[in-house]
N, C-alpha and C positions, 0 to 999 in steps of 0.2 A: 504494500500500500504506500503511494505516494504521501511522504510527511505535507502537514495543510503547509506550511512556505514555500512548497515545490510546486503546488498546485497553478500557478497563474502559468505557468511552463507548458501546461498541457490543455488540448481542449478534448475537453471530456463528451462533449454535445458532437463533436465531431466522431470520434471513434465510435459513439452509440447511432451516426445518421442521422439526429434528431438537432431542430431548430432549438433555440436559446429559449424560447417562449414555450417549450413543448409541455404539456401537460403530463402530472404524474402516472398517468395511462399509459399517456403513449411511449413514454420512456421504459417502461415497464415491459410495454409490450415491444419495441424495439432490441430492449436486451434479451429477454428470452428468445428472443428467434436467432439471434448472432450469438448467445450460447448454447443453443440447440445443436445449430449450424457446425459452430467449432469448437463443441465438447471435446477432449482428448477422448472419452470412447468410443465416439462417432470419427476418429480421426486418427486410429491408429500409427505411432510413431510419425506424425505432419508435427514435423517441428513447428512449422509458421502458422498451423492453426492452432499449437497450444500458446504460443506468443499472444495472437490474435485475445486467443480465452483471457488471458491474466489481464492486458489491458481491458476487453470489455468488463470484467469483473471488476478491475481498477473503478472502470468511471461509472459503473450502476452503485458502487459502493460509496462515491461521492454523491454525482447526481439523483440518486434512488433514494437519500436520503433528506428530507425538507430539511434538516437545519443545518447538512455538510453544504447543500447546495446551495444554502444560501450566504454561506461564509462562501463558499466557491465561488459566487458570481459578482461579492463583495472585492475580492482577494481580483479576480480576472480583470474588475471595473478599474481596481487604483495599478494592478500593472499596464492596463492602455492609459491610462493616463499620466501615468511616470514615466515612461519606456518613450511617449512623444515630448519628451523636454516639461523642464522648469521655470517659470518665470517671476524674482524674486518680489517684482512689480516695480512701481518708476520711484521707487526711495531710493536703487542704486545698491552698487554691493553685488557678492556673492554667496550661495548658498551648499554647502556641501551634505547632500541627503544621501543616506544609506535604506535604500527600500526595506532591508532587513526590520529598520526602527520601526517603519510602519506596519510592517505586518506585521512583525513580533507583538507592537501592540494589539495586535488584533485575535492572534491567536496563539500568543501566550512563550512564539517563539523566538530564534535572532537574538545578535546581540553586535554590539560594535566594540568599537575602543578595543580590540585585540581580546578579548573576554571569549572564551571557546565554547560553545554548547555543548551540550552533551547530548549525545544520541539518545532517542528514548524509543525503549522496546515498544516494538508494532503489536498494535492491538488485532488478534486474528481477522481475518475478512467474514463479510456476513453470507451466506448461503444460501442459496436458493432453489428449490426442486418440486417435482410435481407426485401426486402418488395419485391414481383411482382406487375406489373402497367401493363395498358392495352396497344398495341401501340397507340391509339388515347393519353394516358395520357402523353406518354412519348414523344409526338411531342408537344402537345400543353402547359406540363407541368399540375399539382393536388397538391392537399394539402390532406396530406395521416396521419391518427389517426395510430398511433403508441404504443404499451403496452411493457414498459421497466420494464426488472426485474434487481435490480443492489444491492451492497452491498454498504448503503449508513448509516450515523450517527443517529444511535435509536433514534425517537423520543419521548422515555420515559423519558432518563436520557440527551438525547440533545449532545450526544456522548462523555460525560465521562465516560462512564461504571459505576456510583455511583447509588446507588438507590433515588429517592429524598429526597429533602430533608437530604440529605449526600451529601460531598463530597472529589473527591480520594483527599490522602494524599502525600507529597514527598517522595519518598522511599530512606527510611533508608540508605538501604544497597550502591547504589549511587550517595546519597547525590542531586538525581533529574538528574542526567547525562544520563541514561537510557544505561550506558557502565560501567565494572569492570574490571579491569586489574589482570592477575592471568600470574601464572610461567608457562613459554612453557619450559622449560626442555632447552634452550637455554642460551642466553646471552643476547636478548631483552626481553622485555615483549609485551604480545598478550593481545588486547584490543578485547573486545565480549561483545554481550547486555546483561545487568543484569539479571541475574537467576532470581532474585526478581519478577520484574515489567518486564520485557520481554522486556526490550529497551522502553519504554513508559516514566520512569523518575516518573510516578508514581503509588502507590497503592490504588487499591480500595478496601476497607475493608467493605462495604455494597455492594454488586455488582449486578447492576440491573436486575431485577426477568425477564425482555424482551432479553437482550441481554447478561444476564448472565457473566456482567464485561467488554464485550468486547468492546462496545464504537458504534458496529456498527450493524446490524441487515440488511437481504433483505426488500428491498421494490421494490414494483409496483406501476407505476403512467402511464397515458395517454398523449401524448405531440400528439401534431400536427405539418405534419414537410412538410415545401414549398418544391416540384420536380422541378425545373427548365424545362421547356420546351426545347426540342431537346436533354435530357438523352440518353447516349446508352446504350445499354444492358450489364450486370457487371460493370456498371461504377458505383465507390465507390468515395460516396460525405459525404464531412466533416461538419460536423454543430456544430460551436463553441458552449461551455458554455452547452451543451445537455447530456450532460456524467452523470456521478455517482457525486452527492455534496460530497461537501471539509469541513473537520470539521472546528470548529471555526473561520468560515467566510473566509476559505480559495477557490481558485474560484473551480466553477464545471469543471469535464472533457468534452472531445470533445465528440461527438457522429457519429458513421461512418453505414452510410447507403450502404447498397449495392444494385444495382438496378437492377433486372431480369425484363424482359421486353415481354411480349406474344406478338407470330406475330399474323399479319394482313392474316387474307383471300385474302384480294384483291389488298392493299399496300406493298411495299416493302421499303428500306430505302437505300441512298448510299451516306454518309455522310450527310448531311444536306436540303440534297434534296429526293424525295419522287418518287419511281417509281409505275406505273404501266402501262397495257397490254390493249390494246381497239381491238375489233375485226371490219375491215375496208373489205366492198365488194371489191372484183377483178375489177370493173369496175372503180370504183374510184380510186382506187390506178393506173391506167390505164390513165383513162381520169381526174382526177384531182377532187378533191370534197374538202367536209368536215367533221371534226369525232368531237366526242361530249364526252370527259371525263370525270369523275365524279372527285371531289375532296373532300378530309378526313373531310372536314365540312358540306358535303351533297349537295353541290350546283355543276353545271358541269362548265366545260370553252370549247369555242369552236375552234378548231385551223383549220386553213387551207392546205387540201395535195395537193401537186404540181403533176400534170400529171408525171405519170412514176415514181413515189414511191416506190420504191422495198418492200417489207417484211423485217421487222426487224427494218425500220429506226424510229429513236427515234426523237421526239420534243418535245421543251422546253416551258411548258408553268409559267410564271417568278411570285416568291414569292408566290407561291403555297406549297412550302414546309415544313419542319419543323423548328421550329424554332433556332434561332441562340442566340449566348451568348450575341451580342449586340441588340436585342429584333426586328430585321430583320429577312425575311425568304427565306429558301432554294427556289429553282425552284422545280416545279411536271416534271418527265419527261415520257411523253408517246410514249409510242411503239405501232406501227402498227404493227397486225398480219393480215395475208389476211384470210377471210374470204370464207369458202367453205361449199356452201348450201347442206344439206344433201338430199336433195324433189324440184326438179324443174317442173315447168308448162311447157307445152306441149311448150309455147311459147318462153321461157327460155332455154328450152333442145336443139329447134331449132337454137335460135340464137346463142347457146355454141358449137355447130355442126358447123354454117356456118361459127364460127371464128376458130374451128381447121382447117376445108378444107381450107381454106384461109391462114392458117398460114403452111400447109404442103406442098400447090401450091406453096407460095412465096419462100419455102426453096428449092423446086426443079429445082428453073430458076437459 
C-alpha cells in the first residue's frame, strides 16, 4: 500500500478507468471486473496481470474508501497546485516551501530540517470477494470455507525484501527519510520519494530470491467465514482483521464478503418473513376448513380458514420465518390459492352442476 504522502504520485481514478467524479458504485463496480479480469488464479504465472492486480487493489483500497478518498483528492488538489509554481505575492521576497510541510500536516506525515521519518508498518490491505449460498443458508445462516489470494509480507525474508541472513540497509541517498527534495524550477522546493529506495527509507543490497526485494509476495490461504442468518441477497458484510496482513506487526485489513443468494423453488422472502403458496379446495374456502403448510425446516404448521375465504388471502403463521439480527424470527406467510380439480367423479361433476343451477336460480329472483 502506497504510504498517504506518496499518494499525489499516483492516479488512482486512472488505473481503476473511472472519472474523478465517479460514484461509489461505479468505482466498485469498475474494480471488481479489473480484479476479476486479473486475478493471479485466472492468470496463471502472467506476471503483468498480477502487477496489474496489486495496483488495482492499491487504488480501490484508497479510492473504495470515503475518507482515504477524500484525503486523496485533498493531497492530489495541493500537489497540482504546488507542482505549477508559487507566488509569494507583490510584498517581494522569496519563499522556500517543502511540500513535505504541507502534507505532513495533513496526514500526520514528512518532516524537514534534516529530521528522518521513520517508516511505519503497512497496515494489511482490505479484501474483497464474492461467495453464493443457498436460500435455506441465507435464512438460517452457514459457515462458508473461503480461498483468499492477497499480496501479503514474503515469508522468506519476513517482508524486508533482504535475502536471509542479510539485512536492508538505511539508504544513503535519504538518510532513511524515504523523500529527496530536488528544484521545481520555482521558488519552493518539491519533496518526492527517493529514487534510491522508492520511498521505503531503505536499501536492500541482497534482495530476496522469493520476492525479488520487494518485501511482499501473493499468497493463498483458507479462512472460514460465519453468514449470519437472514443475509439478503448483494448484501456486503464486513469481517474485521480478514484482509491482507500488515508488515511488522502492523494489524490485518478488513475482509468484504459479498453475498448472492439462489432462490427457492417453493419459498419466497419479504423482509424477514418467508412467503409461500398452498393450494386450498373450493369447498373449504366456502365452508371453512383447514390447510397444512410446509415450513423451510421440513416440518408443516397447520392454520385454520374461516368460511368464505376468498383466493389470494394470506395468513400469518408466527416465527416461522427467517431469521433476524437479534436471533428472533420473521413470521411464514401463506396464501390460499383455490384449488381447481382437473378429473371429477360422476358424483363431484353432479354436485358442481347442482350448485351452479342453484347459484343461477338464486341470481334470477
Amino acid at each position: 500500500m502506497t504510504a498517504p504522502t506518496d499518494w499525489a504520485t499516483k492516479d488512482f481514478y486512472a488505473v481503476l478507468g473511472v472519472k474523478k467524479d465517479a460514484s461509489a458504485d461505479e468505482i466498485k463496480k469498475a474494480y471488481r471486473k479489473l480484479a476479476r479480469d486479473n486475478h493471479p488464479d485466472s492468470n496463471p504465472g502472467n506476471a503483468e496481470a498480477e502487477e496489474r492486480f496489486k495496483a488495482i487493489s492499491e487504488a480501490y483500497g484508497v479510492v473504495g474508501s470515503a475518507d482515504k478518498r477524500k484525503q486523496y483528492d485533498e493531497q492530489r488538489t495541493l500537489f497540482g497546485q504546488f507542482k505549477g509554481g508559487f507566488n509569494p505575492g507583490a510584498g517581494g521576497g522569496t519563499a522556500d516551501f517543502d511540500l513535505s510541510d504541507i502534507l505532513g500536516g495533513i496526514f500526520g506525515g514528512g518532516a524537514r530540517g534534516g529530521r528522518r521519518r521513520q517508516p511505519q508498518p503497512r497496515r494489511g490491505a482490505d479484501l474483497e470477494t464474492e461467495a453464493t449460498i443457498t436460500f435455506r443458508q441465507a435464512v438460517t445462516g452457514a459457515t462458508l470455507p473461503l480461498r483468499l489470494t492477497s499480496d501479503e509480507p514474503c515469508g522468506t525474508c519476513h517482508g524486508t525484501g533482504a535475502k536471509p541472513g542479510s539485512v536492508p540497509k538505511v539508504c544513503a541517498h535519504c538518510q532513511g527519510s524515504g523523500v529527496q527534495t530536488g528544484a521545481s524550477g520555482g521558488v519552493f522546493a518539491m519533496t518526492e520519494p527517493c529514487s534510491q529506495c522508492r520511498g521505503r527509507g531503505l536499501v536492500v543490497e541482497h534482495p530476496c530470491e522469493v520476492c525479488s526485494g520487494s518485501g511482499r509476495a501473493p499468497s493463498s490461504r483458507t479462512i472460514n467465514v460465519k453468514v449470519p442468518g437472514g443475509v439478503r441477497d448483494g448484501q456486503r458484510i464486513k469481517i474485521r482483521g480478514k484482509g491482507g496482513k500488515g508488515d511488522s506487526g502492523a494489524p490485518a485489513g478488513d475482509l468484504y464478503l459479498v453475498v448472492h443468494v439462489e432462490p427457492d423453488e417453493q419459498f419466497g422472502r419479504k423482509g424477514d418473513d418467508l412467503t409461500v403458496s398452498v393450494s386450498v379446495p373450493f369447498d373449504d374456502l366456502v365452508l371453512g376448513g383447514e390447510v397444512t403448510a410446509p415450513t423451510l425446516e421440513g416440518s408443516t404448521v397447520k392454520l385454520k380458514i374461516p368460511a368464505g375465504t376468498p383466493h389470494g388471502r394470506t395468513f400469518r403463521a408466527r416465527a416461522k420465518g427467517s431469521t433476524k439480527k437479534d436471533g428472533s424470527r420473521g413470521d411464514l406467510l401463506v396464501t390460499v390459492e383455490v384449488q381447481v380439480p382437473k378429473d371429477l367423479s360422476d358424483e363431484q361433476r353432479v354436485a358442481v352442476e347442482a350448485l351452479r343451477a342453484a347459484r343461477l336460480a338464486e341470481a334470477k329472483k
